[in-house]
N, C-alpha and C positions, 0 to 999 in steps of 0.2 A: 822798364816800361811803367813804372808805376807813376800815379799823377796823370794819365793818359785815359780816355776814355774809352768805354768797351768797343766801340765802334772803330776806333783809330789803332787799336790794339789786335784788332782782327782784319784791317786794311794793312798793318803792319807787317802780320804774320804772312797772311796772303799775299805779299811782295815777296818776303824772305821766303816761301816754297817757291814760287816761279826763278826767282834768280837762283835756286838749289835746282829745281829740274831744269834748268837753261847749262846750268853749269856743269850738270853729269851729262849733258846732252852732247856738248859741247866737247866735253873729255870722249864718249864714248866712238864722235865722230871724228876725234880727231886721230885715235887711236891707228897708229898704221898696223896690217895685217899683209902678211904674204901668204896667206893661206887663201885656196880658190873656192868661191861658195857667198852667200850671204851672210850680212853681217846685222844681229834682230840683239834690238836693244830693247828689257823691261827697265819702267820705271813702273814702281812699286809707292803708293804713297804709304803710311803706318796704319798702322790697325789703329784701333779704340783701346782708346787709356783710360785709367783708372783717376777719372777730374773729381773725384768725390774730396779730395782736399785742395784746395786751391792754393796753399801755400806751396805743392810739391810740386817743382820745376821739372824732378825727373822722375815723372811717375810710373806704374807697372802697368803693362796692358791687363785690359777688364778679360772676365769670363769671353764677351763676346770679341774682343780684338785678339784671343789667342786661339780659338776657335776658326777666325779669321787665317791668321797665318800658319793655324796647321793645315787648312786647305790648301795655302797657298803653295805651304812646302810641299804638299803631296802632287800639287798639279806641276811644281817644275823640280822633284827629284831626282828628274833623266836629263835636266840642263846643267849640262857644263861652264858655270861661267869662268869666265877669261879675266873679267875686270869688273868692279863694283866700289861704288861710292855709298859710305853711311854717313851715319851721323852717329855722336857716341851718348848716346840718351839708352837708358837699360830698355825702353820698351821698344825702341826700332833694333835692339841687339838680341830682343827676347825672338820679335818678329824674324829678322833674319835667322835665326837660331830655335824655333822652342820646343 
């Protein structure tokens, strides 16, 4: 993206999350089950990263974005998930993991 403008570069980005949650949506629905019961999809967006250098594409989640997903993992440690889509960036694998 470089040569692009910060405005375009965050119109950018904001396309590529909606066709990422379109597409796990889309996987998660399309998912056949034979199991009798409801079927409750999280989309999770990432915690807060560590933007203090701007040249690091894959940076570590900050104090507060891991703070964030230790909440997160404590509110769903009794969910069993079946299926899940990431992305392989270390601070959405910290999030899912920390």
């Amino acid at each position: 993206m470089a040569g692009k403008s910060a405005r375009t570069k965050i119109r950018t980005m904001n396309k590529m999350k909606i066709q990422l949650i379109l597409f796990l949506a889309a996987g998660a629905l399309s998912c056949r089950t034979d199991l009798p019961g409801n079927t409750i999809i999280y989309i999770v967006r990432h915690a807060e990263k560590d933007v203090s250098d701007a040249k690091n594409l894959d940076p570590e989640l900050s104090a507060e974005g891991m703070e964030r997903a230790e909440a997160l993992a404590n509110k769903l440690k009794r969910v069993k998930l079946q299926h899940y889509g990431k992305v392989h960036h270390s601070s959405i694998l910290k999030q899912a993991n920390p």
